[in-house]
Every structure is written in structure tokens, then in C-alpha cells.
N, C-alpha and C positions, 0 to 999 in steps of 0.2 A: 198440737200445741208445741212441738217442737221447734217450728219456727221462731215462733216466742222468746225461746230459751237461747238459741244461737243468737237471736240478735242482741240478747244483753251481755253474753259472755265475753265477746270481743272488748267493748267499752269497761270490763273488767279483769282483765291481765293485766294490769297493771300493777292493780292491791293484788292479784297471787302472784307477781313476783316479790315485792315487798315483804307480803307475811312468808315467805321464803326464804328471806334474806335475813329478818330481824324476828324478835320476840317484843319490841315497843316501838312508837312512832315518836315522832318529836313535834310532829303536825299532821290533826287530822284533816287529809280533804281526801275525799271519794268521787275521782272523775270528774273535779272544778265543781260537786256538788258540798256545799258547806256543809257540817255535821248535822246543824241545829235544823238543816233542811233538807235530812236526809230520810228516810221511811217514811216517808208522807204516803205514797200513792203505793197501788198494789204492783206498778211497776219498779217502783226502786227498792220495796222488800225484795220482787224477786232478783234485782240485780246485787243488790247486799249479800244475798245469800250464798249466788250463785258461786262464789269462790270457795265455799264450803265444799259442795256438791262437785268441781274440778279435778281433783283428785281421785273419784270414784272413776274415771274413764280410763285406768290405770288396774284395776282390781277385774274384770270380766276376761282381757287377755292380755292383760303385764303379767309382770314377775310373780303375784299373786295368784295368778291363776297357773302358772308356772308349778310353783312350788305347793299348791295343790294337788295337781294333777298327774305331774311327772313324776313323784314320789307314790303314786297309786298305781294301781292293776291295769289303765285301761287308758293310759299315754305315754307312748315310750319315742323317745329321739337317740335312734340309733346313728352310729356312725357310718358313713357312707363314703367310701374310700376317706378322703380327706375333710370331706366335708361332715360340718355338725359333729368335731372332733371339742374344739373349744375348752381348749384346754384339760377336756374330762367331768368336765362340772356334768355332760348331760348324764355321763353314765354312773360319777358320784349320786346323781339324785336319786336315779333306779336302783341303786343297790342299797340305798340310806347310806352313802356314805358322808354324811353331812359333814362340811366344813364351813368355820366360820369367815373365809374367805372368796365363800361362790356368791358371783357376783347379784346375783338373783337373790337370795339369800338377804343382804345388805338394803337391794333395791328396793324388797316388801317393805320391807321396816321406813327405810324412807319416806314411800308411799304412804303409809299408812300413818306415820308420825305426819305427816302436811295436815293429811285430813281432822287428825285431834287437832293441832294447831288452827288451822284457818276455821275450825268449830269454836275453837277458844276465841278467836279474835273477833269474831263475830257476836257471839254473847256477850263479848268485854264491851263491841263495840252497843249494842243494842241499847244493853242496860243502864250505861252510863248515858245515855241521852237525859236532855233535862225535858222534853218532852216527848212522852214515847206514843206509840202506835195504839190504836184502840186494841187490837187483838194480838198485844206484845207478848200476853201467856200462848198461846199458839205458837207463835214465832219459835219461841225461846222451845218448847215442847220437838217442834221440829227437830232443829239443830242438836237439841241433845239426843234425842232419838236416833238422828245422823253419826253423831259424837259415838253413841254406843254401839254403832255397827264396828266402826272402826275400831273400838275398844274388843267387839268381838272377833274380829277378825285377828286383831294382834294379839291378843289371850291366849287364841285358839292356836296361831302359827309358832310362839315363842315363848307362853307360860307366863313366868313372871318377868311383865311388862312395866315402863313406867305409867301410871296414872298420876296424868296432867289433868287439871281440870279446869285453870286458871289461865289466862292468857298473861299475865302478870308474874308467874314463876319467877324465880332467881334461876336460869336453867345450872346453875351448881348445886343448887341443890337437890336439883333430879336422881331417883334411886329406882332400883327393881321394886315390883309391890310384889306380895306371893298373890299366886292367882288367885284362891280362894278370894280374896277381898276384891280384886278386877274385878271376880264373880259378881259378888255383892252390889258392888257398886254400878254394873247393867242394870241389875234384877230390880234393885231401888228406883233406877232412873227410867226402865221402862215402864213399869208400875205405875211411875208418878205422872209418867207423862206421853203415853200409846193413848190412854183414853182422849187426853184434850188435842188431840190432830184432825183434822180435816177428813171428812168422807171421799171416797173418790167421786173428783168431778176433773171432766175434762180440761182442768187449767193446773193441775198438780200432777199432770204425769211426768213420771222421772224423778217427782219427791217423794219422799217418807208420807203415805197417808196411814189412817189408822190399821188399815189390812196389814200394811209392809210393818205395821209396830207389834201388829201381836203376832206373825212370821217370823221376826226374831225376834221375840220372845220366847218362841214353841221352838225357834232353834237353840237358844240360851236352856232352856230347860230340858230338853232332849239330850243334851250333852251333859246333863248338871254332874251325872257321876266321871265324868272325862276329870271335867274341872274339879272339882270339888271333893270327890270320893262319894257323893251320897245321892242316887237315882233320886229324879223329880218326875216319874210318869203322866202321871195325875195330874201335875203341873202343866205341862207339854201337851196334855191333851186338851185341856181347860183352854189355853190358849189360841191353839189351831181350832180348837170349836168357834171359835171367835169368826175366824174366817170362814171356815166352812158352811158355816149355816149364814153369814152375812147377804146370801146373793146376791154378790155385787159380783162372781165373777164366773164362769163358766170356764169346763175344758175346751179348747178350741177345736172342732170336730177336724181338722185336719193338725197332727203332732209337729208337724214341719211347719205350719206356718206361724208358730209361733218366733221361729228364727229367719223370716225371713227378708228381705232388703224392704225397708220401711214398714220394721213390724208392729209399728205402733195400732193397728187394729184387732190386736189380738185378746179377745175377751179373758184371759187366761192368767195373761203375766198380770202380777200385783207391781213391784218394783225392778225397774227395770234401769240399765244404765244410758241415754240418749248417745245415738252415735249420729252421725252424718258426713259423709265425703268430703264437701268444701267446708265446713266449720267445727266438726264437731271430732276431732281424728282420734283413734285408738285400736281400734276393733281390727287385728290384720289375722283373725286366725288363718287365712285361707294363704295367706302367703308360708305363713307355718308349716302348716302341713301338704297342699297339692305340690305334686311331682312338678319338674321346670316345664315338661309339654304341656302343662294345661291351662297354659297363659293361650293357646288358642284353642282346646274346648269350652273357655269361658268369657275370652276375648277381653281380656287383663290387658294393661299398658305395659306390665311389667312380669318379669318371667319372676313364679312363686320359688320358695325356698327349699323345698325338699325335704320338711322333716318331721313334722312329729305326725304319727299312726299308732294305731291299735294294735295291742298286744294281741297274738294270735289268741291266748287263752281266751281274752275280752271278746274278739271278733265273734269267736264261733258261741259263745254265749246266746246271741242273737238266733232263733230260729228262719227259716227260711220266710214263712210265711208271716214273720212280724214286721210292720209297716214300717217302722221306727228304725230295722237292718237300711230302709233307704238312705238314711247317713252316712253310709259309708260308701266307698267309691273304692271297686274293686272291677277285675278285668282289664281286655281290650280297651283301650280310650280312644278317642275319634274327638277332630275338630266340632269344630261349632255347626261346619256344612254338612258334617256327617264321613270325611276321610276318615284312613283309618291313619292312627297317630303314630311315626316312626320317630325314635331319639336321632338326632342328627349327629350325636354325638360317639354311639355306640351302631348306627345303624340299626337298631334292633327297636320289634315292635314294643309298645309304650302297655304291658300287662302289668297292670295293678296285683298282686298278690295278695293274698292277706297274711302268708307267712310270714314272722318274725322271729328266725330262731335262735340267731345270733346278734349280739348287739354291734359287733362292728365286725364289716365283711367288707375289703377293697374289689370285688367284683363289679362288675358292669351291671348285672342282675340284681346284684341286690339295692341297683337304687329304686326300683322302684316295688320292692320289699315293705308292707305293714297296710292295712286299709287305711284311705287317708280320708278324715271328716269334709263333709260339704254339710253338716248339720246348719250353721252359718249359711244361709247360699250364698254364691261367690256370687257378685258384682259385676256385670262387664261395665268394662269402658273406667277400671280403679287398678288403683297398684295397692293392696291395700287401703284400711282408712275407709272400711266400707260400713254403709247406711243401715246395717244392720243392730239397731240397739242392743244391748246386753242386756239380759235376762238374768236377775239375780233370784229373785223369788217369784215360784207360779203356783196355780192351787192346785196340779197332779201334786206339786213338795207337800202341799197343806193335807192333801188326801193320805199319800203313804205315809210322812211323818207320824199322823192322828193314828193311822192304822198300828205304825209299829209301836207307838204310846200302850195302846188298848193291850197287844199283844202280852207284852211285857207285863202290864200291870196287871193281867189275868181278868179285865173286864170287857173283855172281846161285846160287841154291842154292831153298831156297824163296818166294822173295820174291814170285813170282807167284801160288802158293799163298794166302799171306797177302792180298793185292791181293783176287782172286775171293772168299774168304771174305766180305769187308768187302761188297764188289760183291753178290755173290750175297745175301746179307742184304736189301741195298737194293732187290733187283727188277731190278737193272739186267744186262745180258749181260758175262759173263764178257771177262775183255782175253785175247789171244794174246800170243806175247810182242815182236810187231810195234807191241801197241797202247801197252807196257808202257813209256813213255817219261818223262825228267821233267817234262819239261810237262804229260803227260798226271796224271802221279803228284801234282801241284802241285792241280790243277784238282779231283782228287779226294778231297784235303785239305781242301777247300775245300767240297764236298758235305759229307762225314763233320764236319766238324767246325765247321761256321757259327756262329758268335756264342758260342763258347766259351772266347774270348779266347787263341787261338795265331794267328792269322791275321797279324799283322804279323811277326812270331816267322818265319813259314812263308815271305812273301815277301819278307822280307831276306835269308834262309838260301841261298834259293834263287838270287837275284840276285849274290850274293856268290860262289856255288859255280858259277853258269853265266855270270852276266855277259848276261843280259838283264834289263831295266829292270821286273821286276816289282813292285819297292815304290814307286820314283824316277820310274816314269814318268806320261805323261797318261793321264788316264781322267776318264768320262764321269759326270757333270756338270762342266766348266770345270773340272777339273786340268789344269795345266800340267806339264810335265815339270820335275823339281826340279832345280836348276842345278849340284847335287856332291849326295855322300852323305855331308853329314853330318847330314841328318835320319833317318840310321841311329839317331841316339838322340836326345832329346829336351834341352831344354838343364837343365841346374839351376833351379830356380827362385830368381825374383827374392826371394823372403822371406829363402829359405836361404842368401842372399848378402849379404843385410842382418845375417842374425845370424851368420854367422860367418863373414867377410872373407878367413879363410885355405883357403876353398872356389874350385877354382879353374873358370869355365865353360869347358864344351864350344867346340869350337871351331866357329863358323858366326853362334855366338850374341850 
């Protein structure tokens, strides 16, 4: 069903550059389609919508997953002689030294601001029709459903956020809300509206179905003490029980092929983000992280960027015999015909290490210093902009998340169950329920789930709920231990305080 979705998104850039540009129109027409003759058929809902859903091809490996990730245990972009120097932002992120001028930083929030918007303009646009769609409660259930990821996303990275919920705003009178009420105002909107969504059927992949609504929901409440101050266990499990006994989804008996070039047949992922080569661009982690030789062990148009890899601590986390270490791309590299790979530029053979001990080293050696992810399989015949969809929620997240719920709440039932399934998939030996601890539970979040942008998400959750220094504290390369937590969130960025004064910053900032 992808196909489907490319072919309408094109004939719709036009309204997202629009809702880009402005907050009101002075004339509604959509693609020389008249208003009054616009949601008729199940093709123009999905191209109405589709501008809503645009913005997400930005959040799996944009800035967002950036600022995820690279502020956590287990992606580090070290400096390499001159290169992925960048003015210092990458090694401000690894040490938390947040500013609200790294450019990443500015960029989520942008991001993330289009998508409440072009959700706004779209309800504004729906509901004002003089005559609507038979199944306009759906619709609108959708889009807000979509609306509240994006509300959790921005909560989650920057606290108190604006909550827009009108496409009508006076944008002066835009203000920080405190998160506690952000809280509120998900919890309400998913409640009101995850039930009346769609079952998964194969013409709504890449949207919100009811699975992807009580997912985050059970992500919304897993964290309630983050946000909020006050644990929702109970809650969090209530809601992942949703999915987990829905069978509508299965682990996918091989862990890799959930990621891999046209993964749309993966019984697994719930919500996912569409990518595609010729239409559909965003997805470039492979240029990210592989070393420049391995534009010919993968036979790339274009030589990759050299930079973000695995912290040695993260690396060796991975046992030998876990299935799921095939992620990572360590040793000797060799062409595609099987030579062995020399840097042409140092002479020297092309050994992947997985050390990381320093974050910036001008040696020759150290560029190809850190395991570098092929979790994504890399694409030949792409420079980037590869066919691999992004995977935002699957039901191994539904399994462990339920599992650490139960833990927590002291109602332990199947939650070890859950655990071995993920485990036993992997190769790895089954836990007792001696093994089944949260630390232990934390660590193997961290296997399942590497560079899939929850990992900050994971060890503030955790740090907040036990009170050891999982996000805050030192790690290896030169982090220091962070001096409070308020690099619990990130600060406002300096633009967004330039244009509108009445934004109030995070406090540390």
C-alpha cells in the first residue's frame, strides 16, 4: 500500500508548503479540487491527510532522532580529525551540554511544530465543510491521535511546550503550557479517540490504527511519573494489553528483518514511518554512520559520512551469541566481490573497531574507531533516501514495555513470558525470574531496541522511577556527571525565543 501513499503525496506539496508558510488561507482550493468537493472518495481523505502524516519522515532519522539518541548511552559521533567536528554540537550533546543554539535542537521543534500545525489545518479544514464525510468521527480521531504523538514527542523532548490545538490561533498569543496539562490533554485525547480508529487492514499502513493508539498510550503512561510526578503502571499495562492480546501482530521470527529494504511485510511493526528511494526521501541513517569505504561493500552511489557508532560500553553489552550483535558492523571490511577493503586515503586496511575511547582523536586510525549500525540494511544502487521504512512502534516495545509495567507494579503475571519471547528470538538464554530485574530489564531495552530513537525516553524513565543516574550520569568517552536534572529536557531554542518573547525557557537554560 505504499504505492498508494507516494502517488498522492506528490499532488500534495503544495498545501505543506502553504501550511508552512501561513496560519490562514484567503482561498480555499486543494490541488484545483473545490472545497465543497473535497472528501468525497477514500482517495481524497487519504490525500487531505496526507500532509499531516509529511512531517513524520523527519522524526525516524532527523533531528529528532538525533536528539534522542546522541544524548544517550549507545550513539556517539565522535570527532575524526576534522571531520563531524561541527562546530562541537556533537560532543555538547554527549556530555549534555545543551544549548539553546545547536542547531538540531531548533530543528526538532520545528519539526515537530509543522506536524501540530498541518493536524490543525486539517481538522479546521474537515470540520468546516458544509457537507462532511460519512465516517468524519474516524477522520478527525485519526488526526488527533497523530496530533498527540507529536504533542508527545514535543512534551517528552522540551517540557513545557506550546499547546496549539486550533488552527485559528492568534500565533501572539502563543505561551509555554506546563507539561502536566500537555499530560492531560494526550491522556484525554487518546482516551477519547484510540477506540474509534480503524483495525489494521492492509490500506492503512503508515497510519495511526487502533494498535499504534493504545502504543502511545502505554507510552504516555509508562512515563506519567517523568511528566507528571505520579506513576501510572496499571495504566501502561492496561493499555499495552490492548495490543498484546489483540493478535493482529506477531514477533517477526527473523529481528533484522524488521528493518530491512521494503519492510513493509513485517508482521511486527504496528506504526511505522513509509520511506521509498524515488518518492518518499528521509531515511539516510546508513550515510550517518558507515565508514566512506563501504560505498563499495554496499555498492552506494555515493561515499557515506563517517559518523555516528556505538559506544564501546553499548557494544560489548551485546553477547557474542546474540543474534541482534548482527547490527553492528565490526572488523576487516571487504567489497561487495569479496576484496579485502583498503582506505586509499591512509593506505591502511579498512578494520572496523568497536573501540571508542576517546571522543576526538586526529589519527588516521581512529576514523574507523566505534561499531557502525547496518541495523537499517544499507541499499545498493542509493546515496541515502533509502526504502527502508522507519519503525516507530513494534510489539517486542509492547512485550517489554507490559513487562516493566507488571514489574514495577508488583503484579508480575506474565511479564517474564513476554521477556524470553523477545530473548529467545534473539539467541540469547532464556532469564529466571532471579535474572528478571530492572536493570537487567533496562539493558535489554537497549539490545531490542538500538538506534530506534527511545533510548533517552528509556533512561530518564528509568532514572526517575529508581533513582540511579542512568541518563545524568558519567560515561565513557569524557561525560562528566551532569550537575541536576534538568537536562531531563532540552531547552527552547534560541530562534523560538527570538520570535516569540512570550515563550518562557526551561529552567538550567
Amino acid at each position: 500500500m505504499k504505492k498508494k501513499l507516494i502517488n498522492i503525496v506528490p499532488a500534495l506539496f503544495c498545501i505543506g508548503i502553504i501550511i508552512a508558510g501561513c496560519t490562514k488561507l484567503d482561498k480555499n482550493i486543494y490541488n484545483q479540487v473545490p472545497e465543497d468537493e473535497f472528501f468525497k472518495t477514500p482517495q481524497q481523505v487519504t490525500a487531505a491527510i496526507a500532509p499531516a502524516y509529511n512531517p513524520l519522515t523527519n522524526i525516524p532519522a532527523g533531528s529528532v532522532f538525533t536528539l534522542n539518541e546522541v544524548a544517550s548511552d549507545e550513539l556517539i559521533a565522535p570527532t575524526r580529525g576534522n571531520d563531524w567536528y561541527d562546530g562541537g554540537k556533537w560532543q555538547a550533546l554527549w556530555n549534555h551540554a545543551f544549548k539553546a543554539d545547536i542547531d538540531d535542537v531548533d530543528l526538532s521543534w520545528g519539526d515537530i511544530s509543522r506536524g501540530i500545525t498541518k493536524c490543525n489545518f486539517t481538522l479546521n479544514l474537515l470540520n468546516t465543510l458544509k457537507e462532511k464525510p460519512a465516517n468524519v468521527d474516524q477522520i478527525n480521531a485519526e488526526i488527533k491521535v497523530l496530533r498527540a504523538f507529536y504533542l508527545f514527542l514535543f512534551m517528552d523532548l522540551y517540557g513545557n511546550v506550546p499547546l496549539v490545538t486550533d488552527f485559528q490561533t492568534d500565533p501572539s498569543t502563543v505561551v509555554t503550557v506546563p507539561r502536566k496539562e500537555v499530560f492531560a490533554f494526550i491522556e484525554s485525547e487518546l482516551n477519547t479517540n484510540v477506540p474509534l480508529l480503524e483495525d489494521k487492514t492492509s490500506s492503512n499502513y503508515g497510519h495511526f490504527n487502533k494498535w499504534g493508539g493504545y502504543m502511545l498510550l502505554g507510552k504516555l503512561y509508562l512515563n506519567a511519573q517523568v511528566y507528571t510526578g505520579t506513576p501510572q503502571w496499571a495504566k501502561a499495562e492496561a493499555a499495552l494489553d490492548m495490543v498484546v492480546k489483540s493478535g493482529k501482530y506477531a514477533l517477526q521470527p527473523n529481528f533484522l528483518d524488521n528493518f530491512i529494504v521494503n519492510n513493509e511485510g513485517s508482521v511486527e511493526n504496528i506504526f511505522v514511518v513509509p520511506f521509498d528511494n524515488i518518492n518518499i526521501h528521509g531515511n539516510s541513517i546508513e550515510l550517518n554512520t558507515l565508514n566512506y569505504n563501504s560505498i563499495s561493500t554496499y555498492n552506494l552511489t555515493g561515499q557515506p559520512y563517517n559518523g555516528f557508532c556505538a559506544p564501546t560500553a553499548f557494544y560489548r553489552s551485546f553477547t557474542d551469541n546474540d543474534l541482534r550483535k548482527k547490527m553492528w558492523l565490526t572488523g576487516q571490511q571487504f567489497s561487495s566481490t569479496g576484496e579485502v577493503l583498503i582506505d586509499p586515503a591512509t593506505s591502511l586496511n579498512v578494520i572496523i573497531s568497536p573501540y571508542v575511547l576517546q571522543f576526538s582523536n586526529p589519527a588516521d586510525s581512529f576514523k574507523f574507531a566505534g561499531a557502525r549500525s547496518v541495523k537499517y540494511a544499507p541499499q545498493p544502487g542509493t546515496y541515502g533516501d533509502t526504502s527502508n521504512d522507519g519503525v516507530i512502534f513494534r510489539l517486542a516495545d509492547a512485550y517489554l514495555m507490559k513487562a516493566e509495567a507488571q514489574l514495577r507494579a508488583g503484579t508480575v503475571t506474565d511479564a517474564l513470558t513476554l521477556v524470553n519471547e523477545v530473548r529467545t528470538r534473539a539467541g540469547v538464554p532464556a532469564w529466571t525470574s532471579r535474572d528478571f530485574t530492572l536493570p537487567n530489564l533496562l539493558q535489554e531495552r537497549g539490545r531490542e531496541f538500538a538506534w530506534e530513537g527511545w533510548r533517552r525516553n528509556d533512561l530518564i524513565r528509568f532514572e526517575v522511577a529508581d533513582g540511579i543516574k542512568y541518563f545524568t550520569g558519567a560515561r565513557v568517552p569524557g561525560k562528566p556527571q551532569d550537575p541536576d536534572t534538568h537536562t531531563f529536557i532540552y531547552p527552547i531554542p534560541a530562534p523560538q525565543l527570538i520570535s516569540n518573547p512570550k515563550l518562557v525557557q526551561n529552567p538550567g537554560y
